[in-house]
FISE-649709 format. One record per residue (C-alpha): residue in three letters; residue number from 0; x, y, z. Coordinates in Angstrom, 2 decimals, always signed. Example, Ala and Ser with C-alpha at 12.3 -4.5 7.8 and 13.67 -1.06 7.14 Angstrom:
# FISE-649709
{pt ALA,0,{+12.30,-4.50,+7.80}}
{pt SER,1,{+13.67,-1.06,+7.14}}
# end
This chain:
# FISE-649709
{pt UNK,0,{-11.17,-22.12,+17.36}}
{pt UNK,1,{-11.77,-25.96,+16.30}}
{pt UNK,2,{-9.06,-28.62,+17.26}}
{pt UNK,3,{-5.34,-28.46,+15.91}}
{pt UNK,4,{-5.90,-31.51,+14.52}}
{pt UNK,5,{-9.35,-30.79,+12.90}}
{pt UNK,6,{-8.00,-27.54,+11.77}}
{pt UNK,7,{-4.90,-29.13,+10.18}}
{pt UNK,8,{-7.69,-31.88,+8.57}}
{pt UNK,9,{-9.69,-29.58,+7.07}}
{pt UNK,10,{-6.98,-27.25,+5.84}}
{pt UNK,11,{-5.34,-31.06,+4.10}}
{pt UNK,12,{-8.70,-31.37,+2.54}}
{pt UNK,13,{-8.94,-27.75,+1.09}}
{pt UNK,14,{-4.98,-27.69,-0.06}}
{pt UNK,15,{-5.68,-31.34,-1.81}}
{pt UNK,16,{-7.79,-30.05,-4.61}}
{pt UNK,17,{-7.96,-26.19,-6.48}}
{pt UNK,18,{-8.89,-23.65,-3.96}}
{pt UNK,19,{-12.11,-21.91,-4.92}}
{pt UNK,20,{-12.52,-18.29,-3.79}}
{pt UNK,21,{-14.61,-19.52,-0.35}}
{pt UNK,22,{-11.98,-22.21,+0.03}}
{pt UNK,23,{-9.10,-19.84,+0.04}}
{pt UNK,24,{-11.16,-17.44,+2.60}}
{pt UNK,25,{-12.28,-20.94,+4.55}}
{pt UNK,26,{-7.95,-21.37,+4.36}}
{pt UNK,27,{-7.18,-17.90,+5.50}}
{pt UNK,28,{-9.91,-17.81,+8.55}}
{pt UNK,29,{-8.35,-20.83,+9.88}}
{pt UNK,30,{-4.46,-20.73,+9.30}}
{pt UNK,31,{-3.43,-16.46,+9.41}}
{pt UNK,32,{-1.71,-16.09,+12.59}}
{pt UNK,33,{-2.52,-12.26,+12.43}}
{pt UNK,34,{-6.36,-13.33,+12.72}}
{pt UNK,35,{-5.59,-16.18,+15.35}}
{pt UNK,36,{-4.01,-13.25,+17.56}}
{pt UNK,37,{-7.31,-11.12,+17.17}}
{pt UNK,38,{-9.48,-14.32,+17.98}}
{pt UNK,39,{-7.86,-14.03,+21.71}}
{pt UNK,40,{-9.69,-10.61,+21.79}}
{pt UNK,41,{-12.48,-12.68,+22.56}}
{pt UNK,42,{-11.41,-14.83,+25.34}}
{pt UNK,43,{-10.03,-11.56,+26.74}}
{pt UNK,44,{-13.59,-9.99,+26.98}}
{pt UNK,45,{-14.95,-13.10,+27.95}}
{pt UNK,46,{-12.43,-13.39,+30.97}}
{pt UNK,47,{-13.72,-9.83,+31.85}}
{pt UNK,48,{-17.11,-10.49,+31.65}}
{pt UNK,49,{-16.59,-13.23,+34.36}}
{pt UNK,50,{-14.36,-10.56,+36.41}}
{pt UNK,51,{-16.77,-8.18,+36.23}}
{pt UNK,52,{-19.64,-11.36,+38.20}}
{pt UNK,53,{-17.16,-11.86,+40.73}}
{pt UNK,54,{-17.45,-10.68,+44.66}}
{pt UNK,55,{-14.25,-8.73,+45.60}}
{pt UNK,56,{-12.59,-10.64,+48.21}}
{pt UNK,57,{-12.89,-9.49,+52.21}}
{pt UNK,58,{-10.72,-7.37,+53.71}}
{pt UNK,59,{-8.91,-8.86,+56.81}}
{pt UNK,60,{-7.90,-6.35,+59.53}}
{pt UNK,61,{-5.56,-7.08,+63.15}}
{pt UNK,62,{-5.00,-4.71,+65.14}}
{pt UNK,63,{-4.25,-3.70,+69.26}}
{pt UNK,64,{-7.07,-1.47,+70.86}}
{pt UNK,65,{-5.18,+0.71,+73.51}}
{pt UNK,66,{-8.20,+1.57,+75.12}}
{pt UNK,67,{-9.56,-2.26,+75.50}}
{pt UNK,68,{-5.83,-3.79,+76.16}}
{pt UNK,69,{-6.13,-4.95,+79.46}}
{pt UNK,70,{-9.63,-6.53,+78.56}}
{pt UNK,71,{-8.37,-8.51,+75.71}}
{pt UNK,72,{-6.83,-12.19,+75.46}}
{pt UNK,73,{-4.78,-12.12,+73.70}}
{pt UNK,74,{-4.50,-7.87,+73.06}}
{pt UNK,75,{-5.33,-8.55,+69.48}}
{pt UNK,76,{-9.03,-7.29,+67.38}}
{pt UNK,77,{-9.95,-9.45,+64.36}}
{pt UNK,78,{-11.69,-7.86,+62.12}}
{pt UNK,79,{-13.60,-8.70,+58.27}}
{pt UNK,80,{-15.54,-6.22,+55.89}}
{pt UNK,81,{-16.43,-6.16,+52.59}}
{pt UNK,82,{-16.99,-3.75,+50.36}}
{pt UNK,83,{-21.03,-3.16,+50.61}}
{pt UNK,84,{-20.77,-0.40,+47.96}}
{pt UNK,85,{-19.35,-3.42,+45.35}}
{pt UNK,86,{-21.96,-5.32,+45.98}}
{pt UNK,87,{-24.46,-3.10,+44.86}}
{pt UNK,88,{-22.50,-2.28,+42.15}}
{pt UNK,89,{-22.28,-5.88,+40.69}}
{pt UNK,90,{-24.86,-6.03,+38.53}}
{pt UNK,91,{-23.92,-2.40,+36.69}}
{pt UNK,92,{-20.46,-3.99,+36.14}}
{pt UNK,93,{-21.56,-6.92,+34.76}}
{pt UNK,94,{-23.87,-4.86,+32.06}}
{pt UNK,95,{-20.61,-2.79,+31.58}}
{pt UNK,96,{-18.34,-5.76,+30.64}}
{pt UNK,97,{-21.01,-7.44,+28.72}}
{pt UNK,98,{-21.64,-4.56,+26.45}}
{pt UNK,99,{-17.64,-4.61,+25.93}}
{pt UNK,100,{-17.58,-8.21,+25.22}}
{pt UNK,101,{-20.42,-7.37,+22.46}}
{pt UNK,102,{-17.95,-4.30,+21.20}}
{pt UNK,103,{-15.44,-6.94,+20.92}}
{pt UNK,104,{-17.00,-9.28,+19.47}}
{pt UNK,105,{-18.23,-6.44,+16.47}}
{pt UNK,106,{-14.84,-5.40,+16.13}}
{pt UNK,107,{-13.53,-9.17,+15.71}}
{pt UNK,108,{-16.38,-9.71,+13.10}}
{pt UNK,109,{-15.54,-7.05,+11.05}}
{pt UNK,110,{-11.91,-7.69,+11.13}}
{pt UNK,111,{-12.77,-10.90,+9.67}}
{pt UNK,112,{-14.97,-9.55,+6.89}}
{pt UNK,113,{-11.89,-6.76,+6.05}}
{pt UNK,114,{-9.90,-9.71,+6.07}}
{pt UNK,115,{-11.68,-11.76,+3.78}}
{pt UNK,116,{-12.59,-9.00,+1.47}}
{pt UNK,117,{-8.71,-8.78,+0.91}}
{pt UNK,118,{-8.16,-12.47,+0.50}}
{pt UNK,119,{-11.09,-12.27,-2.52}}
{pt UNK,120,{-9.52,-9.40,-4.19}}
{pt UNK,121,{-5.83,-11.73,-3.99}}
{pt UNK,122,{-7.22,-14.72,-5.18}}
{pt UNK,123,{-9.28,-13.00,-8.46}}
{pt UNK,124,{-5.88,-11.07,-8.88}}
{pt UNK,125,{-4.30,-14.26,-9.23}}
{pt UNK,126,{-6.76,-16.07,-11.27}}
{pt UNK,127,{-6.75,-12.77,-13.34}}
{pt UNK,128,{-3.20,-12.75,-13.63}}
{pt UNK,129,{-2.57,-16.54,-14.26}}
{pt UNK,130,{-5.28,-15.98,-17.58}}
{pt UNK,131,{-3.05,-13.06,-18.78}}
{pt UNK,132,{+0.27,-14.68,-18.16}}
{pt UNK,133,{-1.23,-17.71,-20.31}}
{pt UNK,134,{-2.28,-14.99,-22.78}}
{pt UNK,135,{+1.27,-13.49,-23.12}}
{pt UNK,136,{+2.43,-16.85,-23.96}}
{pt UNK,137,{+0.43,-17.79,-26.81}}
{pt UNK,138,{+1.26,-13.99,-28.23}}
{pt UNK,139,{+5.09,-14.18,-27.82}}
{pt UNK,140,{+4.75,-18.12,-29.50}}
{pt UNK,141,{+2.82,-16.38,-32.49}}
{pt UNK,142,{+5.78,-14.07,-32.69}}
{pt UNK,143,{+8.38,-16.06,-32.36}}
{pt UNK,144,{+6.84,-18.62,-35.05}}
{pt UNK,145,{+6.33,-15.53,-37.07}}
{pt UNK,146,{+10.24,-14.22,-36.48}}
{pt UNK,147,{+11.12,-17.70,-37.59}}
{pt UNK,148,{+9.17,-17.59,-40.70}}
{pt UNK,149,{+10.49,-14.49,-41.32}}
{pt UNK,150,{+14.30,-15.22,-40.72}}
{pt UNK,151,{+13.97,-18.12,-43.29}}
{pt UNK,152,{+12.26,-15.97,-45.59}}
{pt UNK,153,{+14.81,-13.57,-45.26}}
{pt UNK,154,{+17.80,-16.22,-46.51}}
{pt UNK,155,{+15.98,-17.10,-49.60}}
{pt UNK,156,{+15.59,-13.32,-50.38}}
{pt UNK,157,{+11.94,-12.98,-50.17}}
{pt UNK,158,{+11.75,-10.51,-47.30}}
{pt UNK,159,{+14.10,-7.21,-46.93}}
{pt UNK,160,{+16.23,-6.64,-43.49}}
{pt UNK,161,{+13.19,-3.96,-42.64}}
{pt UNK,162,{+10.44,-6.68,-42.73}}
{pt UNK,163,{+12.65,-9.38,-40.64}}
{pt UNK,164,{+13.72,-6.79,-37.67}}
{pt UNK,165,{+9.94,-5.84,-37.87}}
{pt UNK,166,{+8.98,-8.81,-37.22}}
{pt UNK,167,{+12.26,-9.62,-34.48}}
{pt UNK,168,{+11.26,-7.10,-32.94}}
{pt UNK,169,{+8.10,-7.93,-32.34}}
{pt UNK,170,{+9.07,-11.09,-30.87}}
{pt UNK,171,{+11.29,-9.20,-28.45}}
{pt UNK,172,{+8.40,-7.15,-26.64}}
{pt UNK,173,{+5.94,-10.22,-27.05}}
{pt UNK,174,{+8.98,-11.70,-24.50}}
{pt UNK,175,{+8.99,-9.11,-22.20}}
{pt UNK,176,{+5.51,-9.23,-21.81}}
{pt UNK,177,{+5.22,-12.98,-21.11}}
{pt UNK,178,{+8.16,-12.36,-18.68}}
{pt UNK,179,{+6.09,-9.10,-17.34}}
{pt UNK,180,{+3.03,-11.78,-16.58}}
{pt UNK,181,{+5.40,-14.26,-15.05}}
{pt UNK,182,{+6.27,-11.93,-12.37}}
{pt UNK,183,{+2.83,-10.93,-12.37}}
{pt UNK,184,{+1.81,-14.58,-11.04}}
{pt UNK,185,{+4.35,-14.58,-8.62}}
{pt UNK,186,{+3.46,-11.25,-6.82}}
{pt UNK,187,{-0.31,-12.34,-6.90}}
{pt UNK,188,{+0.53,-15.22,-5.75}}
{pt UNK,189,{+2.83,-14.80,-2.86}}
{pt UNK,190,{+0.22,-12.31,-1.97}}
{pt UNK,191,{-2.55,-14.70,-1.74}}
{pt UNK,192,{-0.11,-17.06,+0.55}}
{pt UNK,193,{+0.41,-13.64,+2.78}}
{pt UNK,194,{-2.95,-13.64,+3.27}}
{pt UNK,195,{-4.03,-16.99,+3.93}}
{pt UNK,196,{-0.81,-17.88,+6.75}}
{pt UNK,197,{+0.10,-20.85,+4.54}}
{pt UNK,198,{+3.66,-21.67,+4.23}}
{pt UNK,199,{+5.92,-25.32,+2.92}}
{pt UNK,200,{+4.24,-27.62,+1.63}}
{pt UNK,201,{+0.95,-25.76,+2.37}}
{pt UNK,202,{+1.90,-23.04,-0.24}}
{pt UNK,203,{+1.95,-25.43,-3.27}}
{pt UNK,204,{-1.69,-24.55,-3.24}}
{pt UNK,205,{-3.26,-24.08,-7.02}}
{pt UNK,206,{-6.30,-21.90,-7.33}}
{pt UNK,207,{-9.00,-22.82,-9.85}}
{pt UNK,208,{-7.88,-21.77,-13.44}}
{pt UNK,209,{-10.30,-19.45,-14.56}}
{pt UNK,210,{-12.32,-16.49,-13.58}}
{pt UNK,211,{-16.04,-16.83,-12.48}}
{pt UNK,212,{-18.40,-15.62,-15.51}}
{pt UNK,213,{-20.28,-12.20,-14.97}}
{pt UNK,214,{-23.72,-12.64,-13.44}}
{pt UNK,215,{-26.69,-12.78,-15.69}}
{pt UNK,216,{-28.06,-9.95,-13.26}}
{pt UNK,217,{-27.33,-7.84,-10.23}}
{pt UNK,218,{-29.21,-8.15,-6.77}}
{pt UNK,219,{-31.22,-4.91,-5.97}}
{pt UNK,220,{-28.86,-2.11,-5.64}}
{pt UNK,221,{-30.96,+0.88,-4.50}}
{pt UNK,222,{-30.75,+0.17,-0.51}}
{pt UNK,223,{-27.17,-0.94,-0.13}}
{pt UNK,224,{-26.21,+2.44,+2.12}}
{pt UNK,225,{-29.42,+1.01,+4.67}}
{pt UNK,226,{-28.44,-2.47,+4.34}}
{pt UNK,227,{-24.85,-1.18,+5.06}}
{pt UNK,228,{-25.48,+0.84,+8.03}}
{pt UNK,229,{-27.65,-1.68,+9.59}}
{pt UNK,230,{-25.30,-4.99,+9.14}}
{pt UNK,231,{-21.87,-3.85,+9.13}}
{pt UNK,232,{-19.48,-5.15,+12.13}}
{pt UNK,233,{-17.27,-1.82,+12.42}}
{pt UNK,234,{-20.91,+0.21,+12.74}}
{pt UNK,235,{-22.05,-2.32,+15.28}}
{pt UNK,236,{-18.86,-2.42,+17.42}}
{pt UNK,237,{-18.90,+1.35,+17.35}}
{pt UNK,238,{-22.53,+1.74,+18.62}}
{pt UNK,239,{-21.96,-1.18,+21.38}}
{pt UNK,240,{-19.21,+1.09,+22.95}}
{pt UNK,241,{-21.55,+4.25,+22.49}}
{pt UNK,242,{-23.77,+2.30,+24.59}}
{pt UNK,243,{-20.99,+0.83,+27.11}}
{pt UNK,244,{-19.67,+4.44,+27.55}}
{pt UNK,245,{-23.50,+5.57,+28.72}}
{pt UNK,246,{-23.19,+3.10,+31.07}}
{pt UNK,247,{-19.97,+3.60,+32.68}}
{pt UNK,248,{-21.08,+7.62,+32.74}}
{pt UNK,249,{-24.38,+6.96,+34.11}}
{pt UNK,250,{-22.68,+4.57,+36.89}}
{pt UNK,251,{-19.37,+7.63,+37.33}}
{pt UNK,252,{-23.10,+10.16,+38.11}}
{pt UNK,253,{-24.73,+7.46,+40.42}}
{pt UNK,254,{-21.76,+6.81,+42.53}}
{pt UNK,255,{-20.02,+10.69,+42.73}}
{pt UNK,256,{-21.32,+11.21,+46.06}}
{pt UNK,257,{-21.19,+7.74,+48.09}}
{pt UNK,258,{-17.61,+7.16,+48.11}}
{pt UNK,259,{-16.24,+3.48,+48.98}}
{pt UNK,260,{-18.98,+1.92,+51.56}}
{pt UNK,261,{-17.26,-1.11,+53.62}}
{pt UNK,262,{-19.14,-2.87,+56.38}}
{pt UNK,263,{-18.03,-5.52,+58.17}}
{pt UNK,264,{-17.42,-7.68,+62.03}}
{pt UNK,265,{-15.04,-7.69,+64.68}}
{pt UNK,266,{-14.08,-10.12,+67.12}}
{pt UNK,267,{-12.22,-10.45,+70.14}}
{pt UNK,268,{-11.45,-12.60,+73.30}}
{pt UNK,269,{-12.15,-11.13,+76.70}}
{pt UNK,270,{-9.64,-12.19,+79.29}}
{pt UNK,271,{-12.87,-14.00,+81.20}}
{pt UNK,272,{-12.90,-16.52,+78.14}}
{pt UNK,273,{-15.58,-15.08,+76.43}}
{pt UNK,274,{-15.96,-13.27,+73.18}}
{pt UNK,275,{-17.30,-10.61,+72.12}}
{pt UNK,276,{-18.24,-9.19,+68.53}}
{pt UNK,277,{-18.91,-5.70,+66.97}}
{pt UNK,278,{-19.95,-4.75,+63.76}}
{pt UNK,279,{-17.86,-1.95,+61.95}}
{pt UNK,280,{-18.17,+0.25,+58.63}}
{pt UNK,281,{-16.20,+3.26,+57.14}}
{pt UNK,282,{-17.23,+5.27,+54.51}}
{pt UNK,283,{-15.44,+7.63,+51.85}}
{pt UNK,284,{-15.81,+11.39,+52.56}}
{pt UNK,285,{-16.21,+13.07,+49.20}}
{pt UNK,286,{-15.38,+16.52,+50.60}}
{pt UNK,287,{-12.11,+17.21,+48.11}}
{pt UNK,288,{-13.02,+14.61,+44.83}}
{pt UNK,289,{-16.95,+14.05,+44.22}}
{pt UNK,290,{-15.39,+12.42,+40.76}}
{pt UNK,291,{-16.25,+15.64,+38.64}}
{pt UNK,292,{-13.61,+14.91,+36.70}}
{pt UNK,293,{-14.40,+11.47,+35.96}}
{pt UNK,294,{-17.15,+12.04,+35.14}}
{pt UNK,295,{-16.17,+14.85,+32.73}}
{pt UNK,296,{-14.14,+13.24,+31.14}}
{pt UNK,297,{-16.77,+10.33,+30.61}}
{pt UNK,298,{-18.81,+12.71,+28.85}}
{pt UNK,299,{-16.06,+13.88,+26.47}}
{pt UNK,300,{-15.41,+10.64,+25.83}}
{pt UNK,301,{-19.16,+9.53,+25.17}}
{pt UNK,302,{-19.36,+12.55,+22.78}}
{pt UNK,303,{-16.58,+11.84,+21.00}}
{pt UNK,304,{-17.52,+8.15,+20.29}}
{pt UNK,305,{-21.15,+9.70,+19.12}}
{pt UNK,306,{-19.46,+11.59,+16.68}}
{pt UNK,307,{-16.59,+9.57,+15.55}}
{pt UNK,308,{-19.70,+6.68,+15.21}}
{pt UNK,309,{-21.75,+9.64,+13.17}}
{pt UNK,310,{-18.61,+10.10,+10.85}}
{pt UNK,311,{-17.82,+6.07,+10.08}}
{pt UNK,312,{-21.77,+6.11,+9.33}}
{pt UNK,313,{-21.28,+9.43,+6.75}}
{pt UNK,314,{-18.12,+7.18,+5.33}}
{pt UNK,315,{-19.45,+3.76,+4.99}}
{pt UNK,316,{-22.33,+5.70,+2.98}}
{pt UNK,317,{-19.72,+7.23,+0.66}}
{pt UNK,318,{-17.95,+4.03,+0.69}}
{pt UNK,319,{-20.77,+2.08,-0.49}}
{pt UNK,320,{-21.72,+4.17,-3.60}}
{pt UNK,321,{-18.32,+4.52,-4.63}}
{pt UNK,322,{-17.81,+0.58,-4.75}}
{pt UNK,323,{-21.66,+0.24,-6.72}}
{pt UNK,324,{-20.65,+2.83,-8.89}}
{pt UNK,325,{-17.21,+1.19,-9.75}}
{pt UNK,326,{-18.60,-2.28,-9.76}}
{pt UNK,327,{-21.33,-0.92,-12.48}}
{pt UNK,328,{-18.55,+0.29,-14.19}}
{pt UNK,329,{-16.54,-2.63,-14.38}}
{pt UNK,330,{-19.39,-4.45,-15.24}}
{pt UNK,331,{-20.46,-2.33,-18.09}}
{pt UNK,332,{-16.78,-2.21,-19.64}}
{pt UNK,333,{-16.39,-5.86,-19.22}}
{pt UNK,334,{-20.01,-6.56,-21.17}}
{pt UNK,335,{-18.51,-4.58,-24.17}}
{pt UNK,336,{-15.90,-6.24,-24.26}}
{pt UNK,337,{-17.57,-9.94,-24.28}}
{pt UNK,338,{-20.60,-8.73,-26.82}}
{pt UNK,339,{-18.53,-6.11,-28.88}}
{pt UNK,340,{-14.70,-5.99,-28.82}}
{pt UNK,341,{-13.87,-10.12,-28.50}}
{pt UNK,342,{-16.16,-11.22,-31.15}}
{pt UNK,343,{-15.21,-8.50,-33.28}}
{pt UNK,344,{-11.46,-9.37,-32.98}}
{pt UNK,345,{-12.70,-13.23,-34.00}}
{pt UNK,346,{-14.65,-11.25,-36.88}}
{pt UNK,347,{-11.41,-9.69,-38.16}}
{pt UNK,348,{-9.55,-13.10,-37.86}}
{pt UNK,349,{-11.84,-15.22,-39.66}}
{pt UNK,350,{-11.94,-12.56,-42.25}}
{pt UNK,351,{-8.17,-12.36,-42.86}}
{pt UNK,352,{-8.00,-15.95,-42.48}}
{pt UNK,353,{-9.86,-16.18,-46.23}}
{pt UNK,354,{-7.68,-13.42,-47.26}}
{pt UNK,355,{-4.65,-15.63,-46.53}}
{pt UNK,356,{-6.40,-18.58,-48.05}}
{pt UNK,357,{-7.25,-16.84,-51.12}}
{pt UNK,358,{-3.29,-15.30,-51.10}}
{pt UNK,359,{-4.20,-11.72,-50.72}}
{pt UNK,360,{-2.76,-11.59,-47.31}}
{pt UNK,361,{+0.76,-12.05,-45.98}}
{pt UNK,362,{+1.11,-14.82,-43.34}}
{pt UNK,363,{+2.75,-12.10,-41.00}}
{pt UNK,364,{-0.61,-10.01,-41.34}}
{pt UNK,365,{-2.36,-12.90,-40.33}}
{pt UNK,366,{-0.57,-13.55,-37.04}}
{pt UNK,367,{-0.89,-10.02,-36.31}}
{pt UNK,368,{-4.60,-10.25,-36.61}}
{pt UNK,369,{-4.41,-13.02,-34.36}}
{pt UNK,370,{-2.36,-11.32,-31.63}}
{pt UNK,371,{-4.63,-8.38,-31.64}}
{pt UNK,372,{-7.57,-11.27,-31.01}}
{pt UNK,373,{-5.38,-12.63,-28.38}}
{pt UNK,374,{-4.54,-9.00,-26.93}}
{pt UNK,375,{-8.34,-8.62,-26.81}}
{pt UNK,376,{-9.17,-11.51,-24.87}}
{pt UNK,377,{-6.48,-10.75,-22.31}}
{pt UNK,378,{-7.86,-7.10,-21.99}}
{pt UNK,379,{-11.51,-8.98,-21.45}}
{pt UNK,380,{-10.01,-10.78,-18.67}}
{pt UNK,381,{-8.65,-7.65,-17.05}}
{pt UNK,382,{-12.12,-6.32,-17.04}}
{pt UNK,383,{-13.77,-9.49,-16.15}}
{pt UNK,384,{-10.82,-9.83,-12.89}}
{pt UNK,385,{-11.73,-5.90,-12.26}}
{pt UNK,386,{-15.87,-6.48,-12.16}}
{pt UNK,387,{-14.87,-9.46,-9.66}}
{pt UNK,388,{-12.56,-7.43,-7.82}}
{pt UNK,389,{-15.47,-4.56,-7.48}}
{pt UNK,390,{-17.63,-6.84,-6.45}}
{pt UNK,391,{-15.75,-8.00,-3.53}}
{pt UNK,392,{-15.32,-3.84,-2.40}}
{pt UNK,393,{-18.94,-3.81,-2.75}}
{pt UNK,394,{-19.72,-6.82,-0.37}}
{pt UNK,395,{-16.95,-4.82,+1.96}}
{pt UNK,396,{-18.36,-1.68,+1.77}}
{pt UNK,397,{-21.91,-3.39,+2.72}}
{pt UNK,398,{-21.11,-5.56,+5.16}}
{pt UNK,399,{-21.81,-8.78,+3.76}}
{pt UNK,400,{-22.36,-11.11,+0.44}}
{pt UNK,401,{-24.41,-10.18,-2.29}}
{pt UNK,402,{-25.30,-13.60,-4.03}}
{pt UNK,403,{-23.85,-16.74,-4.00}}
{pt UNK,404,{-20.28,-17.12,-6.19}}
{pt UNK,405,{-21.54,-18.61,-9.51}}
{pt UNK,406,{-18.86,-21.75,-10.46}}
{pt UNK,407,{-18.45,-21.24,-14.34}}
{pt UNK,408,{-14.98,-19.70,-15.80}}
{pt UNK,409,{-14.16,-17.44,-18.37}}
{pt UNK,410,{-13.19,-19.85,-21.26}}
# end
């Protein structure tokens, strides 16, 4: 992790200005406690890794020889070994807890990627929702303008109770939906600050205003379930311990037989002044545990990483098509509505708008046909927040980004 104090600069620098959808990720990598915590992961497995290179230390033995005693001054036998067996081992460890730091590292990466995905789909849920709550407000000011108009029209006796509750109540549920997208905001939003670990001052952030226009295309979408299985973390982490599990079972099998190996020196003083030294070694007697079950249990263990690694494969597969076929679909709804529905509803509106002109039209029929214009560009940002949100499953489900983010906004 960078400095406190380069972490808090950068985060001042990002909070100063809108957040765009990398900032908020850029935000959330660097202040969410949650992902601080799993960043330690790292140092763990690099601590064990450097464990794993290290000599075990001697073994320092004193002890009184009955049968030497009288030989001996002082009556005391000094001995040192090691464990020769270790030794050999050293370099196996080391592979071991290297191919477990790589695990970790997978599993860190991918944790970030999950993390991020979720931060996208937050911040175009808030973007999405801040449109529509703007939106609601324009419809329930068109209704209350027109519940006005119709009050007053009701005094001078131009419009009958029928018409003016109509209209009241109109007004009424074009409240409750402005209220509706008010609260709307503020669950996005608080769940955008969840995800980023910003609180005080730090959670007066303000997102950019508007959603990102649809692509003019799609990148190639026919070898995202390859692309997916070769480049995503979670795949990666779980073939890294596949491998670090045929280790440890191939070292359990190399090592069933030998046992603990120590070697090592002894030293005494004769009582003539001199000394005299001895080399010494024990060795474990597999004749009750020659690690069968160990290594057993190794091999269950191997297997059943294989095939829990075999089934995440088989899922991200589904997972992938799912989120193409849903992003598709998103996108597809979402193009009807910008080339069909929207301009339609502005056809319609210009239309009644001579109508009114020409006095053929009530004024009330007029600010209907502009909420339902209104209503359909709020329903075109839904779709247009949904293809975004798809988009960001997709890039999930793959393992990584698609294209760049393009900068325009829905207008």
């Amino acid at each position: 992790m960078p400095a406190k104090t380069e972490v808090d600069r950068t985060l001042r620098d990002l909070l100063a200005k809108d957040l765009s959808v990398d900032g908020a990720v850029e935000v959330a990598l660097l202040r969410n406690r949650s992902l601080v915590a799993i960043y330690e992961e790292l140092s763990v497995g690099q601590a064990d890794l450097v464990q794993a290179g290290l000599l075990r230390n001697p073994a320092l033995s004193v002890g009184v020889p009955p049968a030497e005693i009288e030989a001996i001054s002082p009556p005391i036998v000094v001995g040192i070994a090691e464990d020769f067996l270790g030794l050999l081992m050293l370099s196996a460890r080391k592979t071991i807890a290297r191919a477990h730091l790589e695990a970790v590292e997978m599993r860190v990466a991918s944790e970030v990627l999950d993390h991020a995905a979720r931060v996208r789909t937050a911040y175009f849920t808030l973007q999405g929702a801040e449109q529509v709550a703007a939106m609601h407000r324009i419809v329930a000011d068109a209704a209350d303008a027109a519940a006005a108009l119709a009050g007053a029209q009701r005094d001078a006796g131009n419009l009958s109770d029928l018409g003016f509750e109509t209209q009241r109540g109109l007004a009424e549920q074009a409240r409750i939906e402005r209220e509706r997208g008010e609260a709307d905001v503020l669950r996005a939003r608080e769940q955008l600050t969840r995800l980023m670990g910003v609180w005080g001052f730090e959670a007066g952030y303000t997102v950019t205003s508007r959603l990102p226009e649809l692509p003019a295309s799609e990148p190639p979408l026919e070898h995202l379930e390859s692309l997916a299985i070769g480049q995503r973390s979670d795949l990666a982490a779980m073939r890294t311990e596949v491998e670090e599990l045929g280790h440890v079972s191939s070292l359990a099998r190399s090592t069933r037989w030998t046992g603990s190996l120590t070697v090592g020196l002894e030293a005494a003083r004769l009582v003539d002044g001199n000394y005299s030294f001895g080399p010494n070694a024990s060795i474990e007697l597999p004749l009750f545990d020659q690690r069968q079950a160990l290594v057993a249990r190794l091999d269950a263990l191997l297997r059943q990483s294989e095939a829990r690694l075999q089934a995440r494969a088989v899922d991200a597969r589904s997972e992938v098509r799912a989120a193409r076929d849903a992003m598709v679909a998103a996108r597809l709804v979402a193009e009807r509505y910008r080339t069909v529905i929207v301009p339609l509803r502005e056809h319609i509106v210009a239309l009644a708008q001579q109508h009114y002109d020409a006095m053929l039209m009530s004024p009330y029929e007029l600010l209907l046909a502009k909420q339902s214009e209104v209503t359909a560009y709020r329903d075109y940002i839904d779709t247009v927040r949904d293809y975004w949100i798809a988009r960001s499953d997709l890039e999930r489900a793959v393992g990584g980004r698609l294209a760049p983010w393009p900068h325009g906004g829905v207008q």
